[in-house]
PyMOL commands that place a pseudoatom at each C-alpha (Angstrom):
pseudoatom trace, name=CA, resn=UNK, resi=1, chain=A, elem=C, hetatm=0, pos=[-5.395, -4.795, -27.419]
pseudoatom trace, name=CA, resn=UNK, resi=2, chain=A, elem=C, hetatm=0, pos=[-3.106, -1.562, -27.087]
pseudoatom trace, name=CA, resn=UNK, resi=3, chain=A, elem=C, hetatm=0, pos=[-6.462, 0.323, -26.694]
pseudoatom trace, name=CA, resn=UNK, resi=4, chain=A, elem=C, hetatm=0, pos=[-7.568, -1.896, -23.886]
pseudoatom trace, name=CA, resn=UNK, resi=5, chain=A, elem=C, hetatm=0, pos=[-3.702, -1.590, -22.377]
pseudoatom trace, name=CA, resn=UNK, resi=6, chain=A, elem=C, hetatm=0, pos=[-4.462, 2.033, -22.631]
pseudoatom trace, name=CA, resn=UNK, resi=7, chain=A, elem=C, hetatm=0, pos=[-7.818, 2.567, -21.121]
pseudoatom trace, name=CA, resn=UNK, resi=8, chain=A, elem=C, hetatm=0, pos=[-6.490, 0.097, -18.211]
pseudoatom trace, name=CA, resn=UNK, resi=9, chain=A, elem=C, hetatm=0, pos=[-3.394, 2.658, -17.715]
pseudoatom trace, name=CA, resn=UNK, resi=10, chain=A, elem=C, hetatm=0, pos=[-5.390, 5.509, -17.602]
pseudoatom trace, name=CA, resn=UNK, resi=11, chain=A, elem=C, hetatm=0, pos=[-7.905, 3.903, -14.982]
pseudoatom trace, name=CA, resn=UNK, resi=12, chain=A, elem=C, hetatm=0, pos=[-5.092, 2.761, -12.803]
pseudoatom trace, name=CA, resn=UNK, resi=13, chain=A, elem=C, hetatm=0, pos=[-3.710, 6.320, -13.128]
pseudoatom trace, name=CA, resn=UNK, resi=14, chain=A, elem=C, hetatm=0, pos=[-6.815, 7.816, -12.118]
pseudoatom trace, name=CA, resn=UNK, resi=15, chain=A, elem=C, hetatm=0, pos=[-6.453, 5.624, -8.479]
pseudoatom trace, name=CA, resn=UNK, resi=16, chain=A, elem=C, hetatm=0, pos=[-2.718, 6.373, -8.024]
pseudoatom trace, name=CA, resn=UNK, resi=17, chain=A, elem=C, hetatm=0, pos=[-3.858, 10.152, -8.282]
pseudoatom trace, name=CA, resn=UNK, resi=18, chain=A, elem=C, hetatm=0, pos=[-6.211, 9.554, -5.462]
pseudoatom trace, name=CA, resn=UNK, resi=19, chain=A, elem=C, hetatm=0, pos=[-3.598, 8.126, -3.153]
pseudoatom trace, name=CA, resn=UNK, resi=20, chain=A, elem=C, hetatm=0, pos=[-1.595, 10.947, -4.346]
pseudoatom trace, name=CA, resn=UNK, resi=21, chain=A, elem=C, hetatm=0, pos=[-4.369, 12.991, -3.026]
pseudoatom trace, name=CA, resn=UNK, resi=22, chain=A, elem=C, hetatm=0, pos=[-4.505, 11.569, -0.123]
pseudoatom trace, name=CA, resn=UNK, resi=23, chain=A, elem=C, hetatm=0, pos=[-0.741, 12.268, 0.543]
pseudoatom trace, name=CA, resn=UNK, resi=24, chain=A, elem=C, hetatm=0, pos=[-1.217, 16.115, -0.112]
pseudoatom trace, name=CA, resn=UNK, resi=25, chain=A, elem=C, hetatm=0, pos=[-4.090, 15.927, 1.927]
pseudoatom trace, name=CA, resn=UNK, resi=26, chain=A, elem=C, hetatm=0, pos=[-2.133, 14.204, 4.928]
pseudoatom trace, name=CA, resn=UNK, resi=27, chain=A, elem=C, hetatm=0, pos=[0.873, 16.823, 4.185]
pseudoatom trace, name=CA, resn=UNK, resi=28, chain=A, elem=C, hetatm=0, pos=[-1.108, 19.654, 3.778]
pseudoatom trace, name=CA, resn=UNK, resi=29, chain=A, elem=C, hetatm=0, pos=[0.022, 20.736, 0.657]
pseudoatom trace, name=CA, resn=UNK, resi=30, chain=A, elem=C, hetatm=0, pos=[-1.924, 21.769, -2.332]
pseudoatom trace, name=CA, resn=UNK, resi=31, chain=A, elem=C, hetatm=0, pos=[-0.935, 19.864, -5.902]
pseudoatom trace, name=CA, resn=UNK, resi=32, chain=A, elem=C, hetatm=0, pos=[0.649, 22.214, -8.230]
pseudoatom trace, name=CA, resn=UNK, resi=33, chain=A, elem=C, hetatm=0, pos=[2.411, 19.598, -10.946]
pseudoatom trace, name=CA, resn=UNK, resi=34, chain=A, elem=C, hetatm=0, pos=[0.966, 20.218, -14.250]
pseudoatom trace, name=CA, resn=UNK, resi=35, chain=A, elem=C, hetatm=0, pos=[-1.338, 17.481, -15.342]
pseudoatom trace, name=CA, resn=UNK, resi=36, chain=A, elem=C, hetatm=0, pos=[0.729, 15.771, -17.782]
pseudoatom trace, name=CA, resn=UNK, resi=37, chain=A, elem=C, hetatm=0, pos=[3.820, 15.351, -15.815]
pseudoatom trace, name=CA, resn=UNK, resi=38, chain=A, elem=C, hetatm=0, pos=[1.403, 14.027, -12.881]
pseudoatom trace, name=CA, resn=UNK, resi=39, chain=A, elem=C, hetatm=0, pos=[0.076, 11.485, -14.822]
pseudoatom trace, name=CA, resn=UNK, resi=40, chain=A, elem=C, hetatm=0, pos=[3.315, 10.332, -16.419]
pseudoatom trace, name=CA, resn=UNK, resi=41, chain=A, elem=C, hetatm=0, pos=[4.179, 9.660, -13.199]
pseudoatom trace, name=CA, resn=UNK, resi=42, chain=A, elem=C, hetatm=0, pos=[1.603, 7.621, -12.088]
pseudoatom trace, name=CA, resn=UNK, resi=43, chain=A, elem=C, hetatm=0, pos=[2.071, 5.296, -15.410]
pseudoatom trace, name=CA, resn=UNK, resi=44, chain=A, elem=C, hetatm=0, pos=[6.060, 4.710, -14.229]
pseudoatom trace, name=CA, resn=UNK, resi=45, chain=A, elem=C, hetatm=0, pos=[4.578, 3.909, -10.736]
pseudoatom trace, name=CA, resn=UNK, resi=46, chain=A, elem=C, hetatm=0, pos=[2.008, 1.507, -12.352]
pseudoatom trace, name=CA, resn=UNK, resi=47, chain=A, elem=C, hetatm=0, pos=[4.593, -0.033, -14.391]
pseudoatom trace, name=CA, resn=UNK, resi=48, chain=A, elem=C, hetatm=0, pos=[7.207, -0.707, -11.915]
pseudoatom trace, name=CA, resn=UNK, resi=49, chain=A, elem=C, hetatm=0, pos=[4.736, -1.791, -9.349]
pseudoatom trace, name=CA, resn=UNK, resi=50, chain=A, elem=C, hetatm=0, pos=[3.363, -4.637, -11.889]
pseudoatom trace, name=CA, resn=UNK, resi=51, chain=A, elem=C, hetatm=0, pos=[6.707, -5.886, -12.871]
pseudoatom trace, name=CA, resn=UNK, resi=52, chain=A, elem=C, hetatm=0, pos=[7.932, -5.776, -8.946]
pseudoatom trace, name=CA, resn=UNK, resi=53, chain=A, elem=C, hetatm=0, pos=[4.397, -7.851, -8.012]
pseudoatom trace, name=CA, resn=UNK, resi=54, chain=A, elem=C, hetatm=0, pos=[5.116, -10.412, -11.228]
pseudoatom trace, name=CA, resn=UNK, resi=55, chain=A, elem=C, hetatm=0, pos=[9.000, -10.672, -9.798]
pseudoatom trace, name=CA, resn=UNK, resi=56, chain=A, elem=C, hetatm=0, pos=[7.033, -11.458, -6.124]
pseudoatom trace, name=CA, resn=UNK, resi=57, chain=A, elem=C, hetatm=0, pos=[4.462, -14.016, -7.831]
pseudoatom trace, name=CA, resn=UNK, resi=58, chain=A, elem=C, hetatm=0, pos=[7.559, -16.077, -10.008]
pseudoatom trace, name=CA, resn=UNK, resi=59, chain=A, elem=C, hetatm=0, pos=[9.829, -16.287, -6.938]
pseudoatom trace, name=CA, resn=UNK, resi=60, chain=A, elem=C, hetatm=0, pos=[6.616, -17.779, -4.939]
pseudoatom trace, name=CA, resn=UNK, resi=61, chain=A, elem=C, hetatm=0, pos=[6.089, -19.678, -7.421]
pseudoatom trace, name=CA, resn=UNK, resi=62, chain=A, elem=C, hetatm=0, pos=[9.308, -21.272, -7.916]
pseudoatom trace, name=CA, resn=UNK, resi=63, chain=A, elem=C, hetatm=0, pos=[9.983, -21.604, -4.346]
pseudoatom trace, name=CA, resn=UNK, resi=64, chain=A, elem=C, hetatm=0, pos=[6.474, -23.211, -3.700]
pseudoatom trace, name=CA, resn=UNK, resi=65, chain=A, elem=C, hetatm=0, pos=[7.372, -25.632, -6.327]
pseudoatom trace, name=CA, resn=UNK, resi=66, chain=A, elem=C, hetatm=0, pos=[10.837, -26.450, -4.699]
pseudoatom trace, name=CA, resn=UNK, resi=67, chain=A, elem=C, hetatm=0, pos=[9.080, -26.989, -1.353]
pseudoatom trace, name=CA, resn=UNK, resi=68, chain=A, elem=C, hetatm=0, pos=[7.033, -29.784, -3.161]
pseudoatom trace, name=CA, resn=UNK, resi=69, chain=A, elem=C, hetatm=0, pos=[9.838, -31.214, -4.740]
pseudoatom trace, name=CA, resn=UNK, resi=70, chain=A, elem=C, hetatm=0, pos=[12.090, -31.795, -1.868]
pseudoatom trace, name=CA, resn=UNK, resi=71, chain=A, elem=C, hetatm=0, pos=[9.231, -32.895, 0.475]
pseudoatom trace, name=CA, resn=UNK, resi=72, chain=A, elem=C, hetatm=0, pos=[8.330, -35.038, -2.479]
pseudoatom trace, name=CA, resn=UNK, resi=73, chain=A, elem=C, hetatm=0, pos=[11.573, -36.977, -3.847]
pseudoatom trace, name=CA, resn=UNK, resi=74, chain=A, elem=C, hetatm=0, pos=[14.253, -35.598, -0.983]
pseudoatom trace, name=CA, resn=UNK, resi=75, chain=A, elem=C, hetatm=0, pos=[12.412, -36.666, 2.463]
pseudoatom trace, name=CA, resn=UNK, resi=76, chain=A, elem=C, hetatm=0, pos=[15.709, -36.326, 4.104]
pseudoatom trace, name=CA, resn=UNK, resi=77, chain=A, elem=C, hetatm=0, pos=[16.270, -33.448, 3.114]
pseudoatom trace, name=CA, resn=UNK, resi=78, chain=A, elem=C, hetatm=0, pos=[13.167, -31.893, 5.173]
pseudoatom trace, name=CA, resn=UNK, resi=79, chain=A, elem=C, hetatm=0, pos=[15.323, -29.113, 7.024]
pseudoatom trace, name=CA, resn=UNK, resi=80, chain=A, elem=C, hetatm=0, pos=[16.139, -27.947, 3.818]
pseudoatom trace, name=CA, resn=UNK, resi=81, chain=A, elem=C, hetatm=0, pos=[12.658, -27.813, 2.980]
pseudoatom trace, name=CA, resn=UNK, resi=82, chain=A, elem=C, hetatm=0, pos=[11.423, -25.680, 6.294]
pseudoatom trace, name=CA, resn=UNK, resi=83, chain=A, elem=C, hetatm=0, pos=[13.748, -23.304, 4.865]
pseudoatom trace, name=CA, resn=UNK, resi=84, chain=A, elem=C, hetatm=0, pos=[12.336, -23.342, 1.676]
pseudoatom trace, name=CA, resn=UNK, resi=85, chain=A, elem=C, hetatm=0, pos=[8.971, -23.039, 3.197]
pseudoatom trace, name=CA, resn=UNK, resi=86, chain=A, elem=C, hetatm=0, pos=[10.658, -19.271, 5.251]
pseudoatom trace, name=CA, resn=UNK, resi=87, chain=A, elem=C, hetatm=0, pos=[9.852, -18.370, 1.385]
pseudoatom trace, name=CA, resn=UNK, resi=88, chain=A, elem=C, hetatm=0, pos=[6.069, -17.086, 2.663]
pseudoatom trace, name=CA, resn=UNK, resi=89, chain=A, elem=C, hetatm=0, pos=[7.540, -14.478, 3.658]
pseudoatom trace, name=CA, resn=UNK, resi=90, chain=A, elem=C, hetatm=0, pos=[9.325, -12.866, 0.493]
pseudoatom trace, name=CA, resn=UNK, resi=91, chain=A, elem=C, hetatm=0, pos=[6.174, -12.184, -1.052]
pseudoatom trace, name=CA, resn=UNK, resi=92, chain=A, elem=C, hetatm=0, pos=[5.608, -9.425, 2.303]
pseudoatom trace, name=CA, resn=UNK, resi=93, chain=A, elem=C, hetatm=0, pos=[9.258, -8.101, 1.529]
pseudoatom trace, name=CA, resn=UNK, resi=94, chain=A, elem=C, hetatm=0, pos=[8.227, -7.372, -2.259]
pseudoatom trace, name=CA, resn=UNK, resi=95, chain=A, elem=C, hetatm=0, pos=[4.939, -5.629, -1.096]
pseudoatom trace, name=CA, resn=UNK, resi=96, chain=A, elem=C, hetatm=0, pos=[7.205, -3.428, 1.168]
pseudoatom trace, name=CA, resn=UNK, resi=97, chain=A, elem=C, hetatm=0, pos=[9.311, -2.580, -1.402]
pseudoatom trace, name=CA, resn=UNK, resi=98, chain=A, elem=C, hetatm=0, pos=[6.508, -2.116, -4.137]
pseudoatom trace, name=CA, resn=UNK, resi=99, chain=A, elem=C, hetatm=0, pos=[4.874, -0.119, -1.428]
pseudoatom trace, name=CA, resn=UNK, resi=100, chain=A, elem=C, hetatm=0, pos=[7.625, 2.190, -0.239]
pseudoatom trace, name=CA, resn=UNK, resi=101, chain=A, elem=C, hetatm=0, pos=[8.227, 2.829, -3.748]
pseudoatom trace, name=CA, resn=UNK, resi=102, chain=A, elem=C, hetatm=0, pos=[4.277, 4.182, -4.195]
pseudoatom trace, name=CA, resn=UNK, resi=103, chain=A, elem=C, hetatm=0, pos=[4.792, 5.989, -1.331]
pseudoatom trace, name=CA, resn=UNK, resi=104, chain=A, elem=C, hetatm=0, pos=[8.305, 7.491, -1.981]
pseudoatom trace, name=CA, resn=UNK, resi=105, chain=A, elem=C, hetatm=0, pos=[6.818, 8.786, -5.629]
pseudoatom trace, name=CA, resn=UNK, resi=106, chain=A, elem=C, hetatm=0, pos=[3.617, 9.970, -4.809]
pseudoatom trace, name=CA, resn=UNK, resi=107, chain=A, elem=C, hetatm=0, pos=[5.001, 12.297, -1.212]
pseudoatom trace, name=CA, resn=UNK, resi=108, chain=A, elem=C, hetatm=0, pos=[5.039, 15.646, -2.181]
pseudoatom trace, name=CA, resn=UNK, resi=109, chain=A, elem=C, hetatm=0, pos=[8.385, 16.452, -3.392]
pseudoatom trace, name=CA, resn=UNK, resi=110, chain=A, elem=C, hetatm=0, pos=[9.540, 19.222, -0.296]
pseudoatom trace, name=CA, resn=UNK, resi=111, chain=A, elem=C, hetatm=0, pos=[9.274, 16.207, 1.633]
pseudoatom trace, name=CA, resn=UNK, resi=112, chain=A, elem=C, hetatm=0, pos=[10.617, 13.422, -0.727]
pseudoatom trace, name=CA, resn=UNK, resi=113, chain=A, elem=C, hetatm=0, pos=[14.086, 14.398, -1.394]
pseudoatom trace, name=CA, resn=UNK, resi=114, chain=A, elem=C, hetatm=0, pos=[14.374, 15.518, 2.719]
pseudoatom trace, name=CA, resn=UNK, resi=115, chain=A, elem=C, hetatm=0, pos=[15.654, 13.342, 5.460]
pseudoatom trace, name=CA, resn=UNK, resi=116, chain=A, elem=C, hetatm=0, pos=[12.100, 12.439, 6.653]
pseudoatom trace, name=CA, resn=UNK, resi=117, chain=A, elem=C, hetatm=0, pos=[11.605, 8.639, 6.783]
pseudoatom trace, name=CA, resn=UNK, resi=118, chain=A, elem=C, hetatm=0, pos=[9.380, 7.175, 4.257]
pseudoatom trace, name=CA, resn=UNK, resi=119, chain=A, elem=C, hetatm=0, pos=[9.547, 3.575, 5.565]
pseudoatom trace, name=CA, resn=UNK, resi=120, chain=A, elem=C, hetatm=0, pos=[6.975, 3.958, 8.412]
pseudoatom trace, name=CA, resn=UNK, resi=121, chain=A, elem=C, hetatm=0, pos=[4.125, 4.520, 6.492]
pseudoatom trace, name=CA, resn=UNK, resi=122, chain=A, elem=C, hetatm=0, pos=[5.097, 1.487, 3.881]
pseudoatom trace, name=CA, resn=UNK, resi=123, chain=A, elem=C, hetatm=0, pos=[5.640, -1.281, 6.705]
pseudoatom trace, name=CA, resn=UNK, resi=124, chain=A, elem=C, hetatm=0, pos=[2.547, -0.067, 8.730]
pseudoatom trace, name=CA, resn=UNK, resi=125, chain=A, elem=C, hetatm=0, pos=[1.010, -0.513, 5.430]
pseudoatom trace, name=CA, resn=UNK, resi=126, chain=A, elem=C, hetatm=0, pos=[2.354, -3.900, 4.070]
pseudoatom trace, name=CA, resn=UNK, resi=127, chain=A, elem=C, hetatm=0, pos=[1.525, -4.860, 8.210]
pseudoatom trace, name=CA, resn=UNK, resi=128, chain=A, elem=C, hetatm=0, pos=[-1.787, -3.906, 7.816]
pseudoatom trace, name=CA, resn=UNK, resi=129, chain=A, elem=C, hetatm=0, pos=[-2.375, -5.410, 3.939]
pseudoatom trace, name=CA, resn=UNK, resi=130, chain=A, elem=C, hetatm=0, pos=[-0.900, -8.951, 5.241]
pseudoatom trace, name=CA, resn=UNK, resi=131, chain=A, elem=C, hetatm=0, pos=[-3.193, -8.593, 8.541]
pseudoatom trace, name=CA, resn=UNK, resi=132, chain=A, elem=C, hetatm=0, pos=[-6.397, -7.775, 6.654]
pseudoatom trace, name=CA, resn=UNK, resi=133, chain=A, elem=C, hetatm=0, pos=[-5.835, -10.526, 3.947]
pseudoatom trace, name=CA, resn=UNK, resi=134, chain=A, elem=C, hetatm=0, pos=[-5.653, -13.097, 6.818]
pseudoatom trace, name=CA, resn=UNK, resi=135, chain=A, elem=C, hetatm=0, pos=[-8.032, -11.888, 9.238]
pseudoatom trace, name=CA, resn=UNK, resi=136, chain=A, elem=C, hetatm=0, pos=[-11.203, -11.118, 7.265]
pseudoatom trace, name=CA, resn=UNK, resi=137, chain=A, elem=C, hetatm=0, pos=[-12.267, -14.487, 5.638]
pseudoatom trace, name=CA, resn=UNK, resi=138, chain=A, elem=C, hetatm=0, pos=[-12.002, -15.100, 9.501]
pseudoatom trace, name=CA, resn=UNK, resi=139, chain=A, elem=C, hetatm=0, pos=[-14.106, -12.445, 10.285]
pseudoatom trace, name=CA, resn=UNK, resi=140, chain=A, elem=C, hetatm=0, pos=[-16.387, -13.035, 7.368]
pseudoatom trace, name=CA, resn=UNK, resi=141, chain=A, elem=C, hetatm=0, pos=[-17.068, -17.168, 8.083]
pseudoatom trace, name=CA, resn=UNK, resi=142, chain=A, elem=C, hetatm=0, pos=[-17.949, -15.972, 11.831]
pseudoatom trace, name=CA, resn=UNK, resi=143, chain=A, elem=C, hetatm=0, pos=[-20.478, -13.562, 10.586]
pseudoatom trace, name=CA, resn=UNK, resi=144, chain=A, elem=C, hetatm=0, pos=[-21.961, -15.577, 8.162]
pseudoatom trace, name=CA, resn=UNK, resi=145, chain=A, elem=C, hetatm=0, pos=[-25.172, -15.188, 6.173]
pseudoatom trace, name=CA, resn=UNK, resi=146, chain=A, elem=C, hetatm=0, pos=[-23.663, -12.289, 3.956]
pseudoatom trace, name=CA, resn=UNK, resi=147, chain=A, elem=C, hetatm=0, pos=[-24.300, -14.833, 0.722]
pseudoatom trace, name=CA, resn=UNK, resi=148, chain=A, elem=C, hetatm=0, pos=[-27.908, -14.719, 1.257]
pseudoatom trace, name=CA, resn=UNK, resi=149, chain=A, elem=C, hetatm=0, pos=[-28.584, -11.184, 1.885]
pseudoatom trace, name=CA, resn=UNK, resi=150, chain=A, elem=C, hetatm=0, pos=[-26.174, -10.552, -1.636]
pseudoatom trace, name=CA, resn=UNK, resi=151, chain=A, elem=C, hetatm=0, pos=[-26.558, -13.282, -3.306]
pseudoatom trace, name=CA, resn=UNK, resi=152, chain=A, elem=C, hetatm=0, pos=[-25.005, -13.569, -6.449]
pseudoatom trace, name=CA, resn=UNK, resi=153, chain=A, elem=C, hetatm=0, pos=[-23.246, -10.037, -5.411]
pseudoatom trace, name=CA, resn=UNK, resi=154, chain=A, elem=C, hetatm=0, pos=[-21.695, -11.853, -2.134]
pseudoatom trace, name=CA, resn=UNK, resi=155, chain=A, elem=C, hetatm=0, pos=[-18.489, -11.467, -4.027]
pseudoatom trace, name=CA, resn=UNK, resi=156, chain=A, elem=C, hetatm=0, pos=[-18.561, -7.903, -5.394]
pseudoatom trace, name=CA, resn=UNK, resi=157, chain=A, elem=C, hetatm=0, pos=[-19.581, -6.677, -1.872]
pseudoatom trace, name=CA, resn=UNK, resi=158, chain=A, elem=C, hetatm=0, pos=[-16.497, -8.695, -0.054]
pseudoatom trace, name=CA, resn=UNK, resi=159, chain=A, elem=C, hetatm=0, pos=[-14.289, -7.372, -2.829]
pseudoatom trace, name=CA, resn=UNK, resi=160, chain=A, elem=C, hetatm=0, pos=[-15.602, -3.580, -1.730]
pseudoatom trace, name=CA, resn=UNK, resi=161, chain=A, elem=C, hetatm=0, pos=[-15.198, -4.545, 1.552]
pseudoatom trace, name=CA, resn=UNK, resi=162, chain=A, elem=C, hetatm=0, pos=[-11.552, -5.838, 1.469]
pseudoatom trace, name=CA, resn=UNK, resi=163, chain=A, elem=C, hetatm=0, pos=[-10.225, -2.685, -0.995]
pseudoatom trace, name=CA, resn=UNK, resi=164, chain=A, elem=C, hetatm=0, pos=[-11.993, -0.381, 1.789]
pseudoatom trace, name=CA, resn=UNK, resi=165, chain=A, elem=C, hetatm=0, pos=[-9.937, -1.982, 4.430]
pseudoatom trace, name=CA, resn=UNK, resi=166, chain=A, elem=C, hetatm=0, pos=[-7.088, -1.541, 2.449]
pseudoatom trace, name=CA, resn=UNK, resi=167, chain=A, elem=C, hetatm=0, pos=[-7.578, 1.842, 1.255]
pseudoatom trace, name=CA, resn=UNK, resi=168, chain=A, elem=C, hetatm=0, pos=[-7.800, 2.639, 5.198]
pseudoatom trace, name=CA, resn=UNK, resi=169, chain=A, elem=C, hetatm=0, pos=[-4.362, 1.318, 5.553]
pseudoatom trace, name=CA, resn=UNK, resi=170, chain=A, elem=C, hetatm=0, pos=[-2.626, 3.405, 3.004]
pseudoatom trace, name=CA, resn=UNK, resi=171, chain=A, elem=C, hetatm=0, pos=[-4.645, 6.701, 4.588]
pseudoatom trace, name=CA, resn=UNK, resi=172, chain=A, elem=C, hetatm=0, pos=[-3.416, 5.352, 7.909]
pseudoatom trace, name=CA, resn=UNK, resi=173, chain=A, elem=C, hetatm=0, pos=[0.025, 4.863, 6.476]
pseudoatom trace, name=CA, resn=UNK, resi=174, chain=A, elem=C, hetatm=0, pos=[0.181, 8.362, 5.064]
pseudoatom trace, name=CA, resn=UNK, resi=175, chain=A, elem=C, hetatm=0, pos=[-0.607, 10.469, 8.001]
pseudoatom trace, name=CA, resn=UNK, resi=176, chain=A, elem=C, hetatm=0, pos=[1.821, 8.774, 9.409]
pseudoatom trace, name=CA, resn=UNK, resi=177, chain=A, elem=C, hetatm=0, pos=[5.001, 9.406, 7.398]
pseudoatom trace, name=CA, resn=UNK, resi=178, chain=A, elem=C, hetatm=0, pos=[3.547, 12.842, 7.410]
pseudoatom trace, name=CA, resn=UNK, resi=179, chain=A, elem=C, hetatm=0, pos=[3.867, 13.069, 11.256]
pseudoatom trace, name=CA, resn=UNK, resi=180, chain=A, elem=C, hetatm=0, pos=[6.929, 11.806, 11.053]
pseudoatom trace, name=CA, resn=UNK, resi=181, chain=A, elem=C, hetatm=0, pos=[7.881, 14.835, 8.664]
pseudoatom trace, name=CA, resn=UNK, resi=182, chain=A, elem=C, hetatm=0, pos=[6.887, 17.765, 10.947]
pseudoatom trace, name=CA, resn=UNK, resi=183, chain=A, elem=C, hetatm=0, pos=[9.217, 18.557, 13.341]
pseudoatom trace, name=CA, resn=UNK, resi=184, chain=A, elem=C, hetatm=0, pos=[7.745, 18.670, 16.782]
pseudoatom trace, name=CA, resn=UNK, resi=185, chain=A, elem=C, hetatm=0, pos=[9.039, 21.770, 17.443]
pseudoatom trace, name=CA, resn=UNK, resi=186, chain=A, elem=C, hetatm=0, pos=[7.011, 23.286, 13.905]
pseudoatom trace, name=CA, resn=UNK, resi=187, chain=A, elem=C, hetatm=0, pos=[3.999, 22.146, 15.511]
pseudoatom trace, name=CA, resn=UNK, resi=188, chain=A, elem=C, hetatm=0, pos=[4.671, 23.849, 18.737]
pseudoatom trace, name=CA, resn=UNK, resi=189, chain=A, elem=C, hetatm=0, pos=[5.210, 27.053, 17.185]
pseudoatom trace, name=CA, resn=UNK, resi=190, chain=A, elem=C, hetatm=0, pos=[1.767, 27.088, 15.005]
pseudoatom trace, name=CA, resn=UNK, resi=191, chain=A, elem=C, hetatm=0, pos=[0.052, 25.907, 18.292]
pseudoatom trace, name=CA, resn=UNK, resi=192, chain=A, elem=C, hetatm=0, pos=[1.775, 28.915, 20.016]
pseudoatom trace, name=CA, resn=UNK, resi=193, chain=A, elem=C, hetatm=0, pos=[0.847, 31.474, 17.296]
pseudoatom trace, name=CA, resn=UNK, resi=194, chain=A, elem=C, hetatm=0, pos=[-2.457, 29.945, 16.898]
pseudoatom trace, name=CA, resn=UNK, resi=195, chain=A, elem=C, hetatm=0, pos=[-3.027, 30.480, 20.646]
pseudoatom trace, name=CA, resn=UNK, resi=196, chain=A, elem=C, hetatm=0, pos=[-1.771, 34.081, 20.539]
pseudoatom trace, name=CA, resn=UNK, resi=197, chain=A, elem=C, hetatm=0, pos=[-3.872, 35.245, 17.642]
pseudoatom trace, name=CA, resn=UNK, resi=198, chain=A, elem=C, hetatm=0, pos=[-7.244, 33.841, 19.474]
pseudoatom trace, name=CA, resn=UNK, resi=199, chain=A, elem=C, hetatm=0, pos=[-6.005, 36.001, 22.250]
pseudoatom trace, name=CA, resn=UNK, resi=200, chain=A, elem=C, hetatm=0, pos=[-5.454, 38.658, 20.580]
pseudoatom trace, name=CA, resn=UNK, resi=201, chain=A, elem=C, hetatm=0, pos=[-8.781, 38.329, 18.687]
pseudoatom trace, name=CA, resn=UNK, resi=202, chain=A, elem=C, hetatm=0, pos=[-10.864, 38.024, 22.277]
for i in range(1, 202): cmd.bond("trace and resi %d" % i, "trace and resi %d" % (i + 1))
show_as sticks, trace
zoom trace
């Protein structure tokens, strides 16, 4: 059992590296954390993210059973229960905060500790997570037909599908904080220098 819990840490590891990638990539900055320390890391990422998403799964489920229970044995107390039923959306606040945590820990560190927002990028991507999870059975009944070119794979190849999208949205997410990082004025300058160099090349 602690082997399996093991090889399942390292896997998930291996994927938080590659969004960590992804954020050097967006940042332009080259990794230069030993290995060790990177990975140890990514397992404190891992293990705060699960216990934040089993925290967001309880309180849904405990809310979504006190929905049934006043709609149940309190009718008249229905107003209370549309309230109750506003608890849809604390499972989107949860991702947000499981996701600006992923975010905040895997941003290279000259931008983490700096004033630089690291919201944008987790709402665009909690936005874009909810919006996907919504829209693409949607999108996938309209198409239709998908079973019987995959058959028994139908599944595997909507899985792909919807951890594609999603892996879009987190590359989407961090270009954007990483925007949001460089000073316009930065940018102007290397477009100025770059310009004078090509002229002085010519």
């Amino acid at each position: 059992l602690w082997l399996g819990g093991l090889v399942g840490l390292w896997t998930v590891g291996g994927f938080v590296e590659t969004i960590r990638d992804i954020f050097h990539r967006a940042y332009g900055i080259k990794a230069t954390a030993p290995f060790w320390k990177s990975r140890l890391g990514s397992s404190f990422v891992i293990i705060c993210s699960v216990i934040i998403a089993l925290l967001s799964f309880l309180v849904q489920g405990i809310l979504t059973a006190a929905e049934q229970f006043i709609y149940r044995l309190l009718p008249f107390a229905e107003d209370a229960a549309s309230w109750v039923g506003l608890s849809r959306l604390i499972p989107g606040l949860i991702m947000f905060g499981a996701l600006y945590l992923l975010f905040y820990s895997v941003t290279p560190s000259r931008y983490r500790y700096s004033k630089n927002p690291k919201w944008p990028g987790a709402l665009f991507t909690t936005a874009w997570w909810i919006s996907a999870t919504a829209l693409l059975p949607v999108i996938l009944s309209q198409l239709g037909g998908y079973d019987l070119t995959y058959g028994s794979l139908a599944g595997v190849v909507v899985m792909l599908l919807f951890f594609y999208v999603i892996g879009l949205g987190l590359v989407f997410g961090a270009h954007l904080n990483a925007a949001l990082a460089e000073p316009p004025e930065t940018g102007q300058e290397q477009a100025i220098e770059m310009e004078e160099t090509g002229t002085a090349t010519a």
